[in-house]
TISE-714554 format. One record per residue (C-alpha): residue in three letters; x, y, z. Coordinates in steps of 0.02 Angstrom, whole numbers, plus 50000, padded with zeros to 5 digits. Layout:
ALA_X_Y_Z;
...
***
This chain:
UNK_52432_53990_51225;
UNK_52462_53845_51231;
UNK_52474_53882_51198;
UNK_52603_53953_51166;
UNK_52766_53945_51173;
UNK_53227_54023_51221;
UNK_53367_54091_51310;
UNK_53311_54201_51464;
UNK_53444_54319_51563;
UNK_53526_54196_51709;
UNK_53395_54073_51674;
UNK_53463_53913_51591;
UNK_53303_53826_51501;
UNK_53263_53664_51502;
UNK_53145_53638_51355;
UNK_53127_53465_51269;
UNK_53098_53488_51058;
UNK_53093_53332_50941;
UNK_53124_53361_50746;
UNK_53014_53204_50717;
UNK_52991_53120_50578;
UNK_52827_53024_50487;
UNK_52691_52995_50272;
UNK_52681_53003_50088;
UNK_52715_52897_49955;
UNK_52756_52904_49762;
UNK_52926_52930_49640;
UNK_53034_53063_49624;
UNK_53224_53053_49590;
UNK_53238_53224_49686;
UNK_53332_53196_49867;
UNK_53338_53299_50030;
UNK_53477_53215_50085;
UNK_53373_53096_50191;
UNK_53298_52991_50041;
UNK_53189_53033_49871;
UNK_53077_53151_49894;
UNK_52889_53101_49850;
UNK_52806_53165_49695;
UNK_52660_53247_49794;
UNK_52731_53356_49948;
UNK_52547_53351_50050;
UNK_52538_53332_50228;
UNK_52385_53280_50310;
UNK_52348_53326_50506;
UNK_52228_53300_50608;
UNK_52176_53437_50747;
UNK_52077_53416_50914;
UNK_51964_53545_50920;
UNK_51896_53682_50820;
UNK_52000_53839_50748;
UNK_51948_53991_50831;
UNK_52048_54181_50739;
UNK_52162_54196_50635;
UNK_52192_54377_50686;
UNK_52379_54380_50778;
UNK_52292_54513_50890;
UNK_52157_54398_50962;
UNK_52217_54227_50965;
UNK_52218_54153_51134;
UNK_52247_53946_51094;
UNK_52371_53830_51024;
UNK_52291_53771_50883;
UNK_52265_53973_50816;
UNK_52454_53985_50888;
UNK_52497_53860_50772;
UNK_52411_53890_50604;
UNK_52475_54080_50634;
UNK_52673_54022_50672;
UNK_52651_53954_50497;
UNK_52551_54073_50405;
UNK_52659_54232_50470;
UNK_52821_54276_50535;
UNK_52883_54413_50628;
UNK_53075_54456_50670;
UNK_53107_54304_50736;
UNK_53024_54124_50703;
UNK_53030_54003_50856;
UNK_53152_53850_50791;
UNK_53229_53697_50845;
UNK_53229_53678_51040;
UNK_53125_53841_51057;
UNK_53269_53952_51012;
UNK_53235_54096_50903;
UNK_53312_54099_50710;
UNK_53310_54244_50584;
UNK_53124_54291_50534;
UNK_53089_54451_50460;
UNK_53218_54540_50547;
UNK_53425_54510_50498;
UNK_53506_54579_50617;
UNK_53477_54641_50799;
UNK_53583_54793_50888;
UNK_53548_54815_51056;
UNK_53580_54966_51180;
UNK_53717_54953_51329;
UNK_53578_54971_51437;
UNK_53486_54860_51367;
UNK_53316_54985_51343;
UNK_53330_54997_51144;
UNK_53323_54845_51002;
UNK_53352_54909_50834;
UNK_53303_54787_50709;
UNK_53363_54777_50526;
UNK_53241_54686_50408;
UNK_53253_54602_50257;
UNK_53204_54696_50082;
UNK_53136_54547_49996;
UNK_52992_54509_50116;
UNK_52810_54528_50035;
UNK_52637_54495_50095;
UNK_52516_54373_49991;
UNK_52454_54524_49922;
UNK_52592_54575_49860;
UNK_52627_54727_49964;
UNK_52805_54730_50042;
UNK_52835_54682_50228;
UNK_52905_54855_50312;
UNK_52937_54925_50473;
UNK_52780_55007_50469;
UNK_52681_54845_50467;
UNK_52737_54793_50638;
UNK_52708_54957_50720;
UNK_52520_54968_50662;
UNK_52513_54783_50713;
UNK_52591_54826_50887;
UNK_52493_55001_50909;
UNK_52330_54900_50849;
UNK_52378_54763_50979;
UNK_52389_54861_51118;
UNK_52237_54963_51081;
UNK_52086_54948_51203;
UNK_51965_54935_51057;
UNK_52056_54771_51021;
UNK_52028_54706_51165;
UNK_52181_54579_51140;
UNK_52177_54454_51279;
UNK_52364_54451_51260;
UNK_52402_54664_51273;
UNK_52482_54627_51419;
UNK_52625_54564_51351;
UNK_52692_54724_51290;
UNK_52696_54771_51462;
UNK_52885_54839_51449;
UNK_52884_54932_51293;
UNK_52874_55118_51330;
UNK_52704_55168_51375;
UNK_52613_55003_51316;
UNK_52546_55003_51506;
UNK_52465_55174_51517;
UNK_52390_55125_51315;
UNK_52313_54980_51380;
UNK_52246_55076_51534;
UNK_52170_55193_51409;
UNK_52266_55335_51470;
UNK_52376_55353_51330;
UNK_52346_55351_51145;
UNK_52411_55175_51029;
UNK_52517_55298_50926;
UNK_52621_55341_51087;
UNK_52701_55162_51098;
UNK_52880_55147_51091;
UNK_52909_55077_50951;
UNK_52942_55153_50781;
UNK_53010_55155_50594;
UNK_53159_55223_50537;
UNK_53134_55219_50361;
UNK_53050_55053_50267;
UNK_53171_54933_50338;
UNK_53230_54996_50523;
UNK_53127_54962_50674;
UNK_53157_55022_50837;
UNK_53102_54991_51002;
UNK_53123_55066_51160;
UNK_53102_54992_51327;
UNK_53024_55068_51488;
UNK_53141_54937_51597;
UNK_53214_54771_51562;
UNK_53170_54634_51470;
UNK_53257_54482_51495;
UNK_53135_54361_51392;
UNK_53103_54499_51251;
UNK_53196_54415_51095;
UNK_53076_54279_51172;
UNK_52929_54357_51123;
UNK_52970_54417_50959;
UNK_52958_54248_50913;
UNK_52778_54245_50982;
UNK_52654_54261_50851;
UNK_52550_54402_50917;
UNK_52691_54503_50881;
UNK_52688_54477_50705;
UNK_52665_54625_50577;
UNK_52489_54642_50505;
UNK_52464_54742_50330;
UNK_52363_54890_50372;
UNK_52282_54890_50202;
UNK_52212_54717_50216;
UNK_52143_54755_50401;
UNK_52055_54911_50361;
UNK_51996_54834_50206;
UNK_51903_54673_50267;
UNK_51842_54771_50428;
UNK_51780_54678_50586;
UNK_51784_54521_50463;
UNK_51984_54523_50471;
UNK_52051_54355_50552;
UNK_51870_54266_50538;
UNK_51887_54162_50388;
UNK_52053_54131_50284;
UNK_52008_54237_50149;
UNK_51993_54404_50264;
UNK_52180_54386_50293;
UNK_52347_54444_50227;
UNK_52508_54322_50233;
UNK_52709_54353_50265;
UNK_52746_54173_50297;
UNK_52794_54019_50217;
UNK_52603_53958_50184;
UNK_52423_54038_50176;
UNK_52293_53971_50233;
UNK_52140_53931_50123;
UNK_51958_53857_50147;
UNK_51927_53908_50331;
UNK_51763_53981_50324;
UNK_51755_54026_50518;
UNK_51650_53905_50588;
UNK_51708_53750_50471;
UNK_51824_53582_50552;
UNK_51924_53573_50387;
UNK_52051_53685_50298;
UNK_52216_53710_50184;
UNK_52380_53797_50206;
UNK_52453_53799_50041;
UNK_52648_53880_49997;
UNK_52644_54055_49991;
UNK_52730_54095_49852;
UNK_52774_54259_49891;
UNK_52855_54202_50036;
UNK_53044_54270_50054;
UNK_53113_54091_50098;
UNK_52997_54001_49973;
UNK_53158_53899_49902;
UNK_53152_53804_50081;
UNK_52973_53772_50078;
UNK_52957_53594_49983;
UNK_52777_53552_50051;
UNK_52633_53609_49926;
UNK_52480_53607_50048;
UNK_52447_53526_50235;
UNK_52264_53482_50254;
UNK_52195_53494_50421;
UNK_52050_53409_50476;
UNK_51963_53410_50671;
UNK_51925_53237_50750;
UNK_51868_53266_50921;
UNK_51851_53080_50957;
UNK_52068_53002_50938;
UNK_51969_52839_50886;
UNK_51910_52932_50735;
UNK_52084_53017_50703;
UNK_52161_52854_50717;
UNK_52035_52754_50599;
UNK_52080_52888_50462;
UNK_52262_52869_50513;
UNK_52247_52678_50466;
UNK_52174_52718_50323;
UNK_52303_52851_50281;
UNK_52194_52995_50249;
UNK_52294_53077_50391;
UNK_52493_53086_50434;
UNK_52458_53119_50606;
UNK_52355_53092_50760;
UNK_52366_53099_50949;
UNK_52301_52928_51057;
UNK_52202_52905_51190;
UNK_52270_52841_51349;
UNK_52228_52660_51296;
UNK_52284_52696_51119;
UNK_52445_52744_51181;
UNK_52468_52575_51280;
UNK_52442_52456_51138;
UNK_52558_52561_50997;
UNK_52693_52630_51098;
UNK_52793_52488_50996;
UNK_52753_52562_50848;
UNK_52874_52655_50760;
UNK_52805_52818_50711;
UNK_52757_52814_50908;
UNK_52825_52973_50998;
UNK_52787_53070_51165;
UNK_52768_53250_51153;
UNK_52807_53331_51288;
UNK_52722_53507_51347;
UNK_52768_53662_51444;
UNK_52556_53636_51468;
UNK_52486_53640_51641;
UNK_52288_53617_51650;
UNK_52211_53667_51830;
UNK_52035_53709_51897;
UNK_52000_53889_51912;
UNK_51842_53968_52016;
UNK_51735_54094_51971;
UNK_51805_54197_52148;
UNK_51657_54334_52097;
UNK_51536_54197_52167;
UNK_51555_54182_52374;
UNK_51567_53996_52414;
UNK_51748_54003_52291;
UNK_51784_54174_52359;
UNK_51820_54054_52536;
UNK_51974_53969_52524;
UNK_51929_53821_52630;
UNK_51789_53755_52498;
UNK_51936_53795_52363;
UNK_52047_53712_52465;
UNK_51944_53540_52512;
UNK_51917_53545_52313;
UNK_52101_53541_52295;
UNK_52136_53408_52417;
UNK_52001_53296_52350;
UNK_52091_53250_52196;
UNK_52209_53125_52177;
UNK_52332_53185_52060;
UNK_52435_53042_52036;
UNK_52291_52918_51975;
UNK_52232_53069_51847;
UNK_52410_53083_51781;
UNK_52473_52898_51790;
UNK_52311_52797_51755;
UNK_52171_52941_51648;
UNK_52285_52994_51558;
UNK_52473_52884_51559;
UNK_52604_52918_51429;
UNK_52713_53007_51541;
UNK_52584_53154_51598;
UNK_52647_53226_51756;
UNK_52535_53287_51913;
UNK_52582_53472_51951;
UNK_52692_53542_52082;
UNK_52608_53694_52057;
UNK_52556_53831_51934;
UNK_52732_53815_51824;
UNK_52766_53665_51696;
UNK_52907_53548_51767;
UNK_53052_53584_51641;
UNK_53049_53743_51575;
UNK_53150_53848_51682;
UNK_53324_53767_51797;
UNK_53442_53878_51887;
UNK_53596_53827_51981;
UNK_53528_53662_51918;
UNK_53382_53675_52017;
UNK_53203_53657_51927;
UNK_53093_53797_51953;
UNK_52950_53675_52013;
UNK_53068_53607_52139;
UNK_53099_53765_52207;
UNK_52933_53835_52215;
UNK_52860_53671_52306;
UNK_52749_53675_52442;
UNK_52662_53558_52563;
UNK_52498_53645_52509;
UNK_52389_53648_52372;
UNK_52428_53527_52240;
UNK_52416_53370_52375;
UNK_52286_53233_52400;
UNK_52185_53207_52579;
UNK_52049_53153_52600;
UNK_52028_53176_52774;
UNK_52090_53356_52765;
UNK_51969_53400_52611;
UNK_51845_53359_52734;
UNK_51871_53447_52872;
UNK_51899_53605_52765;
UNK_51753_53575_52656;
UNK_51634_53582_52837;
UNK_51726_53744_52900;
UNK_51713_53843_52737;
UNK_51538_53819_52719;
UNK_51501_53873_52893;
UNK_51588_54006_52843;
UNK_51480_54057_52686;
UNK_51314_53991_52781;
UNK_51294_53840_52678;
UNK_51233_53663_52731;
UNK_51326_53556_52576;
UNK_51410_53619_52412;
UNK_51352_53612_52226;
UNK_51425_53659_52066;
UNK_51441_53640_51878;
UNK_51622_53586_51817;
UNK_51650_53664_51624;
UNK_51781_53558_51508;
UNK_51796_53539_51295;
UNK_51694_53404_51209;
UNK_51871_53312_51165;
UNK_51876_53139_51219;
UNK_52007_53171_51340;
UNK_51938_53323_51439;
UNK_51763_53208_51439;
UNK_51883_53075_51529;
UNK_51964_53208_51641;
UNK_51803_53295_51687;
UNK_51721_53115_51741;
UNK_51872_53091_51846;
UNK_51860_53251_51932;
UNK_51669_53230_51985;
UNK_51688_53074_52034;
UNK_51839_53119_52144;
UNK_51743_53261_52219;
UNK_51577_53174_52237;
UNK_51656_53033_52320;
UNK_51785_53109_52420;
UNK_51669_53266_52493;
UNK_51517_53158_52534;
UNK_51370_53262_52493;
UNK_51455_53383_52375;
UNK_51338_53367_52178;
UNK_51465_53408_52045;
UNK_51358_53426_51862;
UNK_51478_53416_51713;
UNK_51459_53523_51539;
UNK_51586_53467_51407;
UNK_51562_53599_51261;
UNK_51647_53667_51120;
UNK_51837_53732_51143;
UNK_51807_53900_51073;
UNK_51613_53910_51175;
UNK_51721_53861_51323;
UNK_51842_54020_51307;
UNK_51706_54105_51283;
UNK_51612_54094_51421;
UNK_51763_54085_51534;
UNK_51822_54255_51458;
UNK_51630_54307_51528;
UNK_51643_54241_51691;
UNK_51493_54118_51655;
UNK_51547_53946_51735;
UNK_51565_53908_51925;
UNK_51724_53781_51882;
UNK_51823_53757_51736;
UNK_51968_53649_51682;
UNK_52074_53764_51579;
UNK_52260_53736_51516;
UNK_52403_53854_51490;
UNK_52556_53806_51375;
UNK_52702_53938_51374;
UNK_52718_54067_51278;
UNK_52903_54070_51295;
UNK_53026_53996_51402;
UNK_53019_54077_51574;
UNK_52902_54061_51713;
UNK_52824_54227_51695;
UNK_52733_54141_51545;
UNK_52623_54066_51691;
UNK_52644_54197_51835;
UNK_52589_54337_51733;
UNK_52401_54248_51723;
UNK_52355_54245_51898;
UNK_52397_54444_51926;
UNK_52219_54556_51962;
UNK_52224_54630_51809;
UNK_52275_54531_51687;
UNK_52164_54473_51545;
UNK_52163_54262_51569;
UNK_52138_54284_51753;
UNK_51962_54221_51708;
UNK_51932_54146_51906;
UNK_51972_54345_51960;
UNK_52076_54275_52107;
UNK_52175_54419_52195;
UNK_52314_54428_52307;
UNK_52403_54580_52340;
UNK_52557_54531_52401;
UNK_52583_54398_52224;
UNK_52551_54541_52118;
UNK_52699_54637_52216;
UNK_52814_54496_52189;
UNK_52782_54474_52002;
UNK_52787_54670_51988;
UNK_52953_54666_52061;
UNK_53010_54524_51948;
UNK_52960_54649_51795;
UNK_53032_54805_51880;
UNK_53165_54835_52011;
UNK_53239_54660_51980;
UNK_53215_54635_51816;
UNK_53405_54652_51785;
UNK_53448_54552_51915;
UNK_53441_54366_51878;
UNK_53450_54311_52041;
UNK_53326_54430_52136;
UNK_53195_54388_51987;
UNK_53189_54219_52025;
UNK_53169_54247_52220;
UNK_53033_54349_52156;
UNK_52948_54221_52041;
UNK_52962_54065_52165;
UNK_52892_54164_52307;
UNK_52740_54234_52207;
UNK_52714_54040_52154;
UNK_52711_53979_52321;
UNK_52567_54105_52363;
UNK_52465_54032_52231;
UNK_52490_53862_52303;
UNK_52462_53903_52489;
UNK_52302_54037_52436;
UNK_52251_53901_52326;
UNK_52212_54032_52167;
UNK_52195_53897_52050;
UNK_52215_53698_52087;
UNK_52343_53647_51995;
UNK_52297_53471_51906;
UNK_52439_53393_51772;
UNK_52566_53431_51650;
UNK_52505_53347_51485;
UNK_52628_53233_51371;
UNK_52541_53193_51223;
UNK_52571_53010_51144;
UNK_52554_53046_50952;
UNK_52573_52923_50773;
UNK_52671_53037_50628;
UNK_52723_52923_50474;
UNK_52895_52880_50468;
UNK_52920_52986_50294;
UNK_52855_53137_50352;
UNK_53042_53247_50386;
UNK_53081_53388_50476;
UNK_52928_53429_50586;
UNK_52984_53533_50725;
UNK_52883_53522_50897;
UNK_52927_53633_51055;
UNK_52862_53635_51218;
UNK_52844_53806_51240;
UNK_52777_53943_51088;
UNK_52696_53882_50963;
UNK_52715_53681_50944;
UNK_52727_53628_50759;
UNK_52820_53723_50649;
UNK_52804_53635_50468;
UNK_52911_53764_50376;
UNK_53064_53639_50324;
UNK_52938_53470_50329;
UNK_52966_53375_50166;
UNK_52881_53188_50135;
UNK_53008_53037_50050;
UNK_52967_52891_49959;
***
């Protein structure tokens, strides 16, 4: 998740997070400390694509990441520079051995309903997480906690996960092994509590429109009707923290097309919008202007079930055919960076050393032509095949349209004979049918959850849920199992671990990495206190206030 997405065991982070600043207008002779406050506290943002759950079991994307960050809270919420700060939970004991978190929470939380947040809530949220019937795409994150594995395997029952409540306000968790990212992830949305009552109550209609939902955060959300590109998240005034929340409502709205966001921008029906390539160019003066930058790698992943991407040649020549550089510097600008390889550049350093430095190979993120070539002819030998065909998938956003062009016309031109057909659909139909396996080639994107490289690793094992390509390679799933496992306390060994399994992925050419996305954005100057990470969920609007 995106998104998706900070302090890791031996693992100093490098993750960039703006507070920026931008809208509103009208008197008040109330002050924040950073000038009057307005009369009407409304902020007005404008989202990409379409939203697709708002059940914290099933989201899967940054945009559900976000509305959810805001709309619930778990023990921790993700906060300045993607560190953790004080959610639901006030204070954290943890064993010498570093197996068992006890976590003391708060007595004043409450849902929207009015129901009180308790212990209780996040075990039935974690038990109905990890449950098969769920089918959460993101189980596999509570790989870790005592017997989440087996639960997920179906061999064990949910009720058997290690977690529990110790009265109303005592949680405890035990661990199978070591952790060293797991105060990470309870500041990860899908481990938010969910209120039983309002679950069983709205049925298989729970997370599919804003009124089949319950709320322990600072807002609610209101007028999503599931399939709609506008809705509300007003104050939740049952919210624990309400004191700090001086914004009344944020309206969202989806603009697929960044010369339509921008138009309404103008015209100040919206406080925010991100820019097109161009865009970005001509306002970079400007001073709401800002880069945000994104622990977000997109790459191309195969559908390996199918035999011509099941050879690693034709995967290979694909690779090679792209010129990285021109898609980063000149489709898309502002910063964007071509990949390295399956890990965002700046999320992880050690010894001073970036993770993407030391996981660099001479394969399988570079551009040649003459080598694409030569592979391309000997991997369809190799299947039987006189010339190569396929359909690339991307979203129906102006910038994957630009990115998808780019791509066939790389391919087309630099694999002479190769017929690339392009479908740009609907973010959630895209999920969709990569979560089926029906596409050939897609362009998908991963932001981390949280700041370690594991966030991406974890994808590309056999098993794991948003392996949607099926690529396998024994000897990467033994490195990342050892990263979880036998070196898991070990700072040191884990990292071996990590940059050798990302250097298979490279050099077996799993995926082809293509770029690490900055996105140029406008926010009004009055609009305070909007937090943005690269890694979690990106906005938090908790603390956002609007001045004169």
């Amino acid at each position: 998740m995106n998104w998706k997405k900070t302090l890791t065991a031996g693992v100093a982070v490098a993750s960039a997070a703006m507070a920026l600043t931008a809208c509103g207008s009208s008197d008040s002779s109330k002050s924040n400390g950073n000038g009057k406050l307005a009369d009407k506290q409304v902020l007005n943002w404008n989202e990409a694509s379409e939203l697709a759950t708002m059940d914290p079991s099933k989201v899967m994307d940054t945009i559900g990441g976000d509305m959810l960050n805001n709309t619930m809270e778990g023990l921790y919420r993700l906060g300045k520079d993607s560190k953790v700060e004080p959610g639901i939970a006030t204070k954290t004991t943890v064993s010498k051995d570093n197996l068992t978190y006890t976590f003391t929470l708060r007595k004043n939380a409450k849902w929207s309903n009015g129901d009180p947040v308790t212990a209780k809530d996040f075990v039935y949220s974690w038990q109905r997480t990890v449950d098969p019937k769920t089918a959460a795409a993101y189980s596999y994150l509570f790989s870790g906690i005592k017997n989440a594995d087996d639960i997920v395997a179906g061999k064990k029952a949910p009720s058997t996960l290690g977690v529990k409540a110790v009265g109303k306000y005592k949680l405890v968790v035990n661990l199978e092994k070591q952790l060293p990212y797991f105060k990470l992830l309870m500041g990860f949305v899908v481990f938010a509590p969910q209120n039983q009552r309002a679950v069983e109550q709205y049925g298989s209609k729970y997370g599919t429109a804003a009124k089949y939902m319950c709320y322990d955060g600072p807002f609610k959300m209101t007028e999503w009707t599931g399939t709609n590109l506008k809705w509300k998240l007003v104050r939740n005034d049952n919210y624990w923290d309400k004191k700090n929340v001086k914004l009344s409502e944020i309206n969202f709205s989806v603009n697929k097309s960044t010369t339509t966001s921008y138009n309404l921008y103008q015209s100040k029906k919206l406080d925010e919008t991100i820019l097109s390539p161009e865009q970005a160019k001509q306002l970079s003066s400007n001073s709401d202007y800002s880069v945000l930058k994104q622990a977000r790698t997109s790459y191309l992943e195969f559908n390996q079930t199918e035999k011509k991407f099941q050879n690693k040649k034709i995967r290979q020549a694909i690779s090679y055919a792209i010129d990285r550089k021109q898609l980063a510097e000149k489709v898309l600008g502002s910063g964007t960076l071509p990949c390295k390889g399956a890990v965002s550049q700046g999320l992880a350093k050690r010894d001073g050393k970036d993770f993407t430095d030391a996981a660099k190979t001479s394969t399988g993120v570079q551009f040649d032509k003459s080598k694409a070539k030569k592979l391309l002819k000997e991997g369809l030998k190799e299947v039987g095949e006189d010339n190569l065909s396929f359909a690339l998938l991307g979203d129906d956003t102006d910038n994957s349209k630009k990115i998808t062009e780019f791509l066939q016309s790389q391919i087309e031109e630099n694999l002479p004979g190769t017929k690339v057909s392009v479908q740009n659909i609907p973010f959630k139909t895209r999920v969709t049918r990569s979560q089926k396996g029906q596409f050939e080639v897609v362009v998908s994107s991963w932001g981390a959850d949280f700041s370690d490289p594991i966030s991406f690793l974890d994808l590309y094992t056999t098993d794991n849920s948003y392996n949607f390509g099926k690529w396998k390679n024994a000897e990467y799933d033994e490195w990342i199992a050892k990263s979880k496992t036998v070196d898991a306390g070990n700072a040191s060994a884990r990292w071996d671990d990590m940059v050798k399994a990302s250097k298979i992925i490279n050099e077996d050419q799993g995926i082809a990495p293509l770029f690490q996305l900055n996105q140029p954005q406008l926010i009004r100057s009055n609009v305070k206190g909007v937090i943005q990470n690269t890694a979690g969920s990106v906005n938090n609007w908790k603390n956002v206030y609007i001045t004169k």
